[in-house]
C-alpha positions as CSV (number, residue, x, y, z in Angstrom):
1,X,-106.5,-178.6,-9.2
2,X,-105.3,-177.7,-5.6
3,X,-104.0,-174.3,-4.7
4,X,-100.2,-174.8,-4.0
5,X,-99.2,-175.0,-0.4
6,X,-98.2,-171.2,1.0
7,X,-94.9,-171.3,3.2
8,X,-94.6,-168.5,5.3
9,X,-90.9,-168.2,6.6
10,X,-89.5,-165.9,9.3
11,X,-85.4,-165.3,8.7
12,X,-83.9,-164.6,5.3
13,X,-80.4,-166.3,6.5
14,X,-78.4,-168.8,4.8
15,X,-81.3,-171.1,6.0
16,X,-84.3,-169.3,5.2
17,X,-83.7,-167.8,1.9
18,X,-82.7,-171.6,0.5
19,X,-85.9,-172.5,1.7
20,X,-87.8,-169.9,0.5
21,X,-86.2,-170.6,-3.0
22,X,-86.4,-174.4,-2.7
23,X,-89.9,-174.4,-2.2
24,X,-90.7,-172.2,-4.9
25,X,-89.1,-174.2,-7.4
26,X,-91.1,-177.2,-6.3
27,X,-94.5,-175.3,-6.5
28,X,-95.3,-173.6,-3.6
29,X,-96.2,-170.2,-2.8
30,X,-94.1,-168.3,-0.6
31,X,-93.6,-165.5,1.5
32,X,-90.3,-164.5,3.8
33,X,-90.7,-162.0,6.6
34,X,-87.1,-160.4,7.6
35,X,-86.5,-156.8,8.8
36,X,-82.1,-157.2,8.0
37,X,-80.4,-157.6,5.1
38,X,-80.9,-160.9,3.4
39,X,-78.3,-163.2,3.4
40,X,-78.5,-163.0,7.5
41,X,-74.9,-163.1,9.9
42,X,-73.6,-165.2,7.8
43,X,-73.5,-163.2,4.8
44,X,-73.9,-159.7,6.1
45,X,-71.2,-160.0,9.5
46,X,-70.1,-163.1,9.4
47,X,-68.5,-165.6,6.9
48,X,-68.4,-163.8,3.8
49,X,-67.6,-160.7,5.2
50,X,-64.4,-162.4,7.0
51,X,-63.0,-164.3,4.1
52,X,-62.8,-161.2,2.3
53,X,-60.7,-159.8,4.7
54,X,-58.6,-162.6,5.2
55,X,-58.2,-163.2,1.6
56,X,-56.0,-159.3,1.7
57,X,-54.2,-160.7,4.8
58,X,-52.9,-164.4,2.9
59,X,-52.2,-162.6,-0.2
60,X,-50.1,-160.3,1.8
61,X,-48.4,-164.0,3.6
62,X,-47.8,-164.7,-0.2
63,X,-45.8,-161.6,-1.0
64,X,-43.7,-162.2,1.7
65,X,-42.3,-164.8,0.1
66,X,-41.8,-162.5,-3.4
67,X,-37.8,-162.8,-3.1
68,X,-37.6,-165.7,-2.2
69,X,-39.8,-166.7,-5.2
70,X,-38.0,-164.4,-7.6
71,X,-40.6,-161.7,-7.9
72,X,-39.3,-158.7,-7.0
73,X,-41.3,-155.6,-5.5
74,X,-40.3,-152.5,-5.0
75,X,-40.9,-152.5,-1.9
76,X,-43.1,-154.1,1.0
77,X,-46.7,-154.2,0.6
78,X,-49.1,-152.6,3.2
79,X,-52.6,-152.8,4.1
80,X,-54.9,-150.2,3.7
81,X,-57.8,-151.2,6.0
82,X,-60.0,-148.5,4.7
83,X,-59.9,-150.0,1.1
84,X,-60.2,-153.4,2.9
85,X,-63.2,-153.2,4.2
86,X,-64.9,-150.6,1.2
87,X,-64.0,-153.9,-1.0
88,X,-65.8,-156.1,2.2
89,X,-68.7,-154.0,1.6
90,X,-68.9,-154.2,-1.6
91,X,-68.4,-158.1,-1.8
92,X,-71.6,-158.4,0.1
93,X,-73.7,-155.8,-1.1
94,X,-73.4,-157.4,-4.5
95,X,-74.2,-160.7,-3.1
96,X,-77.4,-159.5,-1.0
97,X,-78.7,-158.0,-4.5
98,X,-78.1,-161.5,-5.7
99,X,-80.6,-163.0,-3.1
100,X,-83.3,-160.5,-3.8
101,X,-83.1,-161.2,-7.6
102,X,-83.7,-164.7,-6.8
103,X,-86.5,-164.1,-4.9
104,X,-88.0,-162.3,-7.5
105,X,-86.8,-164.9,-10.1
106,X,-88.4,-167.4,-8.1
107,X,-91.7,-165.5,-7.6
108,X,-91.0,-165.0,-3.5
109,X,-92.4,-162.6,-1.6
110,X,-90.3,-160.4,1.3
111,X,-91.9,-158.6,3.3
112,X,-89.8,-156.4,5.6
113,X,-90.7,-156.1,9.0
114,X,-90.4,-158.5,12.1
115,X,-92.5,-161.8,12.3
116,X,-94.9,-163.2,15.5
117,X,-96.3,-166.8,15.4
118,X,-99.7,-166.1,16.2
119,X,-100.8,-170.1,16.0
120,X,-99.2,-173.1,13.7
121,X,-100.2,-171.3,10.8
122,X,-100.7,-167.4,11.3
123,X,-98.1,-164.9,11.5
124,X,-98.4,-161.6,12.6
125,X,-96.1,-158.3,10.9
126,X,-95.2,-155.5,12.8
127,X,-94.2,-153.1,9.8
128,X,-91.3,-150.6,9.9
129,X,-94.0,-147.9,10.2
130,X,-95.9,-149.8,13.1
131,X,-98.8,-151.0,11.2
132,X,-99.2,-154.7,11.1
133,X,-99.7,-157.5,8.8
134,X,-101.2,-160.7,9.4
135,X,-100.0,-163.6,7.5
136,X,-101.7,-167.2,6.9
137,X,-100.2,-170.1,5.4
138,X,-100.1,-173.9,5.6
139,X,-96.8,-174.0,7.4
140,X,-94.3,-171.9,9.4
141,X,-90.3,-172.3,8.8
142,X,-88.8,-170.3,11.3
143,X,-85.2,-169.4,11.0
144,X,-84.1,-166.5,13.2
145,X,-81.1,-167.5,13.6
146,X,-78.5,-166.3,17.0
147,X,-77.3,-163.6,18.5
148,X,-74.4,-162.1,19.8
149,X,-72.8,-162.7,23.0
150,X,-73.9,-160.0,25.6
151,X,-71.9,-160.7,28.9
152,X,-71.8,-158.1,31.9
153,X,-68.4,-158.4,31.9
154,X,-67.5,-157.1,28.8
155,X,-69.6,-154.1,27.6
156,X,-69.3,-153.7,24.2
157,X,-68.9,-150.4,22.6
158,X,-68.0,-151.3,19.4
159,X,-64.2,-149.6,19.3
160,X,-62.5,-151.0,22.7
161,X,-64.9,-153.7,23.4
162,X,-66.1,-155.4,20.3
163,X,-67.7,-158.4,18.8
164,X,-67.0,-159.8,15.8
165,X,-69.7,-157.8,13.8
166,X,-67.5,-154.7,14.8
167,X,-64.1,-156.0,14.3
168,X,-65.3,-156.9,11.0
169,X,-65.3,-153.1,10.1
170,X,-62.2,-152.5,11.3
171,X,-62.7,-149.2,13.2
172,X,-59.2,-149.1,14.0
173,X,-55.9,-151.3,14.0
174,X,-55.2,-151.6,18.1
175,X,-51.8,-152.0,19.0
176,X,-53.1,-154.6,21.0
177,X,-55.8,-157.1,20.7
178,X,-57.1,-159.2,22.8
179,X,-59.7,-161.7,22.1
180,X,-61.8,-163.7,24.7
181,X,-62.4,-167.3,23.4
182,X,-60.2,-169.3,21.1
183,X,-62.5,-171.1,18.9
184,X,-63.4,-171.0,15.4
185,X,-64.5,-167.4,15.1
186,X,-61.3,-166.3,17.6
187,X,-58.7,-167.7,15.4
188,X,-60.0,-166.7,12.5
189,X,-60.2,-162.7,13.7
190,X,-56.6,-163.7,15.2
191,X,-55.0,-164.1,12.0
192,X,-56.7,-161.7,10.6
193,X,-55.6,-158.9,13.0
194,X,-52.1,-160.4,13.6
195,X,-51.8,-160.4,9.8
196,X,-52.9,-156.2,10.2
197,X,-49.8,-155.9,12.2
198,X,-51.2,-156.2,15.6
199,X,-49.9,-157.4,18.6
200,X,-52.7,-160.4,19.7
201,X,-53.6,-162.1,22.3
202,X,-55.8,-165.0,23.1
203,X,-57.6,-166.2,26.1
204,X,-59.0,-169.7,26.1
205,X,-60.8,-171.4,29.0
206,X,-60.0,-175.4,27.7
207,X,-56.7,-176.2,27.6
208,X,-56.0,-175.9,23.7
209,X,-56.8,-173.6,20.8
210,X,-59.4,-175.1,19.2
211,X,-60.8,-177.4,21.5
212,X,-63.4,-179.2,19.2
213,X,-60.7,-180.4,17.0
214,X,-58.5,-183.3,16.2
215,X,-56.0,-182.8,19.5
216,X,-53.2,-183.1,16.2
217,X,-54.5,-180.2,14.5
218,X,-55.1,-177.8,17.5
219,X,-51.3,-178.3,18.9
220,X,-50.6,-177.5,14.7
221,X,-52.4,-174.4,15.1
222,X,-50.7,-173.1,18.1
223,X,-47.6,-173.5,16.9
224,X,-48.3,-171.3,13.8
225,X,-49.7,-168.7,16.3
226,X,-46.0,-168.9,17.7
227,X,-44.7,-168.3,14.7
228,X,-47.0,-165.3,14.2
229,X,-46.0,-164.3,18.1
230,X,-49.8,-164.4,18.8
231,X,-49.4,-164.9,22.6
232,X,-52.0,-167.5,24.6
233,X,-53.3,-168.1,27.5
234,X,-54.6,-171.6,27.8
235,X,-56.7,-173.2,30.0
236,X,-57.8,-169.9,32.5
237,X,-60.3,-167.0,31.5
238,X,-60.8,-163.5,32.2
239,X,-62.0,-163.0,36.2
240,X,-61.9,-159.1,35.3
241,X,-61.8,-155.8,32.9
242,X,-61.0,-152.7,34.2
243,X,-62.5,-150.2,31.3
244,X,-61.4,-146.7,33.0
245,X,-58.1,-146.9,32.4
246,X,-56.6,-146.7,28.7
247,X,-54.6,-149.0,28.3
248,X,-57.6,-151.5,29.8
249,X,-56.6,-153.8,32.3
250,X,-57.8,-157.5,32.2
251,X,-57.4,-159.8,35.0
252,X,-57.1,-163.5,34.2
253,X,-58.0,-166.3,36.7
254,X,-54.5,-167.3,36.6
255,X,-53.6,-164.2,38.2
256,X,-51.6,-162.7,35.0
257,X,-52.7,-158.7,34.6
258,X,-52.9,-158.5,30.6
259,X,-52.7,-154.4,29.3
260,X,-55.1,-154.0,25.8
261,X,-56.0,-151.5,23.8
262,X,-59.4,-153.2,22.6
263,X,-61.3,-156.5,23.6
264,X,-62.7,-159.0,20.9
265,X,-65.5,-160.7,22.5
266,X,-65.6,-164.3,21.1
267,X,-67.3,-166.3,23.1
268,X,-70.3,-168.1,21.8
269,X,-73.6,-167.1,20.6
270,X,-77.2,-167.1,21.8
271,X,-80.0,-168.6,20.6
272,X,-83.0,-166.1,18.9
273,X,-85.7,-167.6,20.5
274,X,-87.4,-164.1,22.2
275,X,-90.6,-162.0,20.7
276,X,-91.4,-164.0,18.2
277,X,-94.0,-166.0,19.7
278,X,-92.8,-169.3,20.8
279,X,-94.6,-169.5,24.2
280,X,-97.9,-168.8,22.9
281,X,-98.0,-171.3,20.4
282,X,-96.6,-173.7,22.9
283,X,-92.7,-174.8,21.0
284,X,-90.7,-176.7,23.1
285,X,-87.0,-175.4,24.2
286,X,-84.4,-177.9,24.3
287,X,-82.0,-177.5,27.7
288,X,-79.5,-174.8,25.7
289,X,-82.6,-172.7,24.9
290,X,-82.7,-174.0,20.9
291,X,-85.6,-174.9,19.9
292,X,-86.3,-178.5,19.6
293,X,-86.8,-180.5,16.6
294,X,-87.0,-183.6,15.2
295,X,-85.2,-185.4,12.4
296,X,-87.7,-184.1,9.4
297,X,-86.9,-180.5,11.5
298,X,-90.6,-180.2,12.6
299,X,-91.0,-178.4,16.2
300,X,-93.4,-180.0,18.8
301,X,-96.4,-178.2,17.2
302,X,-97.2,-179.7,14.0
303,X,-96.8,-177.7,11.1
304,X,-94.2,-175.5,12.4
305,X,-90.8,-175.7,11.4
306,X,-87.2,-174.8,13.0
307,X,-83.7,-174.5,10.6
308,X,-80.6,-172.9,10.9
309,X,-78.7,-171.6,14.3
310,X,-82.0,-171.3,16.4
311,X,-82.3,-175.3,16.9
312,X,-78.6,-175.9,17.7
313,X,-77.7,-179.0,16.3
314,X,-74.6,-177.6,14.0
315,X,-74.5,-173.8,13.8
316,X,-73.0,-173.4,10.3
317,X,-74.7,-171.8,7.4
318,X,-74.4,-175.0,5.0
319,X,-76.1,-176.9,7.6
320,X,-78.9,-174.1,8.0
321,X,-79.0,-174.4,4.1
322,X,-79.7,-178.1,4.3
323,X,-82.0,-177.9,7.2
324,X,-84.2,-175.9,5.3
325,X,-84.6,-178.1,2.0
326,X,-85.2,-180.8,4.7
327,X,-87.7,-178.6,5.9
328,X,-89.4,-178.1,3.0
329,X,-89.2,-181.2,1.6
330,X,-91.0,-182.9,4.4
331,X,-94.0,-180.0,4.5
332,X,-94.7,-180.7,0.7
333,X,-94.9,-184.4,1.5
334,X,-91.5,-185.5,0.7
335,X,-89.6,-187.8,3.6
336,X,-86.3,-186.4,4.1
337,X,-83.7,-186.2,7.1
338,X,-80.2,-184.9,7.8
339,X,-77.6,-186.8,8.4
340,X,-75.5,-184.8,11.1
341,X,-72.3,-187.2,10.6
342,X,-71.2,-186.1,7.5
343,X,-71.3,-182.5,7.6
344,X,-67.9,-180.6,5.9
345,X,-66.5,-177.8,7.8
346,X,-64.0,-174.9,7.5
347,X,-61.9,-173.1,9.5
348,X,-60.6,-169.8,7.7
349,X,-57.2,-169.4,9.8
350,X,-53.7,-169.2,8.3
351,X,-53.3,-171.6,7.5
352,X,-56.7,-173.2,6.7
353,X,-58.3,-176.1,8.4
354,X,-60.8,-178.8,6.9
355,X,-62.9,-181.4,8.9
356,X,-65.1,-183.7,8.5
357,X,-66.4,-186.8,10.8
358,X,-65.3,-187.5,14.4
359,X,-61.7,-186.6,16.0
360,X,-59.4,-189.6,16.9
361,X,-60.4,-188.6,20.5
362,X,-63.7,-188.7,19.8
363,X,-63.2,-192.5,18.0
364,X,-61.5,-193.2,21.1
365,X,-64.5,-192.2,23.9
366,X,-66.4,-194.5,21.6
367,X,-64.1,-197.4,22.2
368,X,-63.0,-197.4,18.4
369,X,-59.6,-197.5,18.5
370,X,-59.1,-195.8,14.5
371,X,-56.3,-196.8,12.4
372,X,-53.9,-193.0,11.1
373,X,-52.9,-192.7,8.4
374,X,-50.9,-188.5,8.1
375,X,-49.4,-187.3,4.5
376,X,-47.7,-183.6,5.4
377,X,-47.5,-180.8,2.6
378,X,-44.1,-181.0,2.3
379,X,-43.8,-184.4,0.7
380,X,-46.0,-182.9,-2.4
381,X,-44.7,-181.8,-5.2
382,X,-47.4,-179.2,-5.5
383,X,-47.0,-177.7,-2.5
384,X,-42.9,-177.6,-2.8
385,X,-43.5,-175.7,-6.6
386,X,-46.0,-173.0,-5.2
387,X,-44.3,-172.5,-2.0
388,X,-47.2,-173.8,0.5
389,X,-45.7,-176.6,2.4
390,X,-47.2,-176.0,5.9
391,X,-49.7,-178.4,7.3
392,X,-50.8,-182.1,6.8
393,X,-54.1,-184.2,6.1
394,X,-54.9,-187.1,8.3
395,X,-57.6,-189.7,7.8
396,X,-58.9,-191.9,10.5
397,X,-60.6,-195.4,9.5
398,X,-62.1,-198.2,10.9
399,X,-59.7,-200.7,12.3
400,X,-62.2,-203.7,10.4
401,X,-63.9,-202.2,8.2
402,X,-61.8,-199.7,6.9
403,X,-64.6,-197.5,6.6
404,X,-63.5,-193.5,6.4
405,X,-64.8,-192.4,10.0
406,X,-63.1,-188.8,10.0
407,X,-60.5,-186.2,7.8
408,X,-58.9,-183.6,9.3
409,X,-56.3,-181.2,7.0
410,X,-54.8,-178.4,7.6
411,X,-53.0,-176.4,4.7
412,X,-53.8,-174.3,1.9
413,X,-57.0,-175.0,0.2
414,X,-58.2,-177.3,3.2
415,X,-61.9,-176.1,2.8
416,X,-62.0,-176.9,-0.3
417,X,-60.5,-180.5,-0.3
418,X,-62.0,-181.7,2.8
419,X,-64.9,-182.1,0.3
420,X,-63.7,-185.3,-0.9
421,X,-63.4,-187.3,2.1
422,X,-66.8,-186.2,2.6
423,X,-68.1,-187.5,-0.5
424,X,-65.8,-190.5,0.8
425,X,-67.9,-190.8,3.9
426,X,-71.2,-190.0,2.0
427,X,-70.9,-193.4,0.2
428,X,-69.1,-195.1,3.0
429,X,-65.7,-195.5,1.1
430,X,-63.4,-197.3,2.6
431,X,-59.5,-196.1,2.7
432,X,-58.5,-198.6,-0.1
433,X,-60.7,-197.0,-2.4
434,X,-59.8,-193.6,-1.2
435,X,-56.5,-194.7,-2.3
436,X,-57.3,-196.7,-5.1
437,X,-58.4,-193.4,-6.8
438,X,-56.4,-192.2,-9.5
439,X,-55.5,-187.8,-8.6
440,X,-53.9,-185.7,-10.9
441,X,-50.2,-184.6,-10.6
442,X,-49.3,-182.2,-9.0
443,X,-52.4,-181.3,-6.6
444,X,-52.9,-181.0,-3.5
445,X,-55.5,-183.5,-3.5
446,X,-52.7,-186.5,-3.8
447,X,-52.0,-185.7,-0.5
448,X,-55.4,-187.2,0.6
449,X,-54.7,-190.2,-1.4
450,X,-51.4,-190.5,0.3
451,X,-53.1,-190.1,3.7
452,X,-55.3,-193.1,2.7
453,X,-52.4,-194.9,1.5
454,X,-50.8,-194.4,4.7
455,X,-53.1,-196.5,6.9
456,X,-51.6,-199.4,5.6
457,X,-47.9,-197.6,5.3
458,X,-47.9,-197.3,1.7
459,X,-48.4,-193.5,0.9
460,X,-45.1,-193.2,-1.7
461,X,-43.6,-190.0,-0.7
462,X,-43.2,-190.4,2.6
463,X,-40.8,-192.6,4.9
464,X,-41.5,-196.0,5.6
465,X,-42.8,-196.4,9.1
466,X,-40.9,-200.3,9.2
């Protein structure tokens, strides 16, 4: 009988620990080389860590609404940032144990220290003592993941200039905060730091928050950061900083001097492509730096794998995690690809936002002209009995087919019900069956039947567009 295959993986991330585990369970020997804590960013300074933040922060929104609600308080709540982030700490400390307990469940080797492709299937250890390790297997996986933005411009100290890792620890509540870059990761730290009391700001360079969304759901989201009197500044970008003085002084292209008491630097991450051997072994770069790969994620040397941030296809962690059973699938002889259209995403600001598929602009640039169909929170009778009326879902379909083409809600519990238009699109549903499907009273999730519904002006609870 053959010896089973030996994978030898570089990155314990979101993508690289899945893979390590997947291909365990389906025989193979393996052996994961990562000098951090496992888990990676996204576990360790990244999306676990926030949403424990910003769970504080909404269940403070909530008690807002106490009186209103008949619960009474004896007073107004307050955050204590300290116990915040000991809780944060805590939250992902037990969940990194959890990963090493499955790699020992799953008979996977870690070995700590920081991995070198040496050929297609060597790889070379430099220990935390300096000693080395050589490593040979039948395949590579690597998975190393990004890095942090390091601009000239902004030299982060980790109190007044910071990036999100920092913020994340919450060294201290500023007075004012203003944060460079007014994506995903920008809003997210803006409603968690407006909801700590600061004053925020936010500088974008494209014309609207959220530029990669639904046009309808960004122009949502910036009128809830008026209502949380987070000021922005659209469509310039920061020409300078002036660090000496305290306030610092930023300069923006538009001319407007901005006073801060600390800078969030949010502004896109780099690819991890340096020191770990790339140009030796002769892997091809794409044009952002990522490494290239094809559909079955194999790199242009056979036998060595990419996953995860690093190839830059869609730099989530549940598309890392997917990447990597791909991966492995396809080096123990199993034909498998991903199919990049259908990928669910969340957006952790208050409110929350779920997508999946393209944007009606993007249908548009395609020359598909979708049909709409919108459902808001208010018209739901579970939204009116727990008090969480703000936002909408919108679904965009095919104007013959009817095919589901995109979903885009914003409201409470978006990133968990985007999931079913997902599945929606998985199968290629079309709108009618959407519809057709029977959802429990009262939910939230009737407001996605509604939606559906509404592309023929039929949802029930909401006016007739005639």
């Amino acid at each position: 009988m053959p010896s089973p295959k030996h994978l030898v993986i570089i990155g314990a991330g979101p993508g690289g620990y899945v893979a390590a585990i997947r291909a365990a369970q389906l025989g193979a020997k393996v052996t994961v080389v990562e000098n951090q804590a496992l888990g990676g960013v996204c576990l360790n300074t990244g999306c676990i860590p926030s949403k424990a933040l910003l769970s504080v922060i909404e269940l403070g929104e909530k008690l807002k609404k106490s009186d209103d609600l008949g619960l009474h308080l004896p007073g107004p709540a307050s955050f204590q940032a300290a116990q915040m982030v000991a809780r944060k700490n805590r939250v992902v400390s037990g969940l990194v144990k959890g990963i090493a307990t499955l790699f020992k469940g799953n008979g996977v080797t870690h070995i700590d220290g920081v991995g070198r492709l040496v050929n297609a299937s060597t790889v070379q250890v430099t220990n935390p003592d300096g000693t080395e390790t050589t490593i040979q297997g039948d395949a590579v996986i690597l998975a190393t993941g990004s890095s942090w933005p390091n601009l000239p411009m902004f030299p982060v100290d980790g109190t007044s200039i910071m990036t999100s890792k920092e913020a994340l620890d919450i060294p201290q509540v500023p007075e004012h905060l203003l944060i460079v870059g007014g994506g995903v990761e920008g809003c997210e730290f803006a409603s968690l730091y407006s909801g700590l009391g600061c004053r925020v700001s936010v500088v974008e360079m494209m014309r609207h928050l959220l530029p990669l969304e639904d046009m309808d759901v960004s122009l949502f989201m910036e009128r809830e950061f008026k209502k949380r009197k987070i000021q922005m500044y659209l469509g310039t970008k920061v020409e300078q900083v002036d660090t000496a003085t305290k306030p610092m002084k930023v300069r923006l292209e538009i001319g407007e001097i901005l006073e801060t008491d600390a800078i969030l630097v949010s502004v896109g991450r780099g690819f991890y492509t340096k020191g770990i051997g790339l140009e030796d072994v002769g892997i091809q770069l794409g044009t952002r730096g990522e490494i290239h790969v094809n559909d079955r994620m194999e790199t242009s040397v056979p036998g060595v794998y990419a996953i995860g941030d690093v190839v830059g296809k869609s730099m989530l962690a549940h598309v890392a995690s997917a990447q990597g059973k791909v991966a492995v699938d396809n080096i123990l002889g199993h034909d498998h690809t991903i199919d990049y259209d259908v990928i669910p995403a969340g957006i952790f600001t208050l409110p929350e936002i779920g997508r999946v598929g393209k944007t009606q602009q993007q249908l548009e640039e395609l020359g598909i002209q979708p049909k709409v169909g919108m459902f808001r929170y208010a018209g739901l009778g579970k939204a009116q009995a727990v008090g969480d009326t703000v936002g909408f879902m919108k679904i965009l379909a095919h104007p013959e087919t009817d095919q589901v083409l995109g979903a885009h809600l914003v409201g409470a519990h978006a990133t968990d019900l985007i999931h079913e238009a997902a599945l929606a699109m998985q199968v290629k549903a079309t709108v009618q069956q959407l519809a057709g499907m029977v959802h429990a009273h009262p939910t939230y999730a009737e407001a996605l039947m509604e939606a559906a519904e509404d592309v023929q002006g039929l949802a029930i609870h909401q006016a007739s567009r005639r």
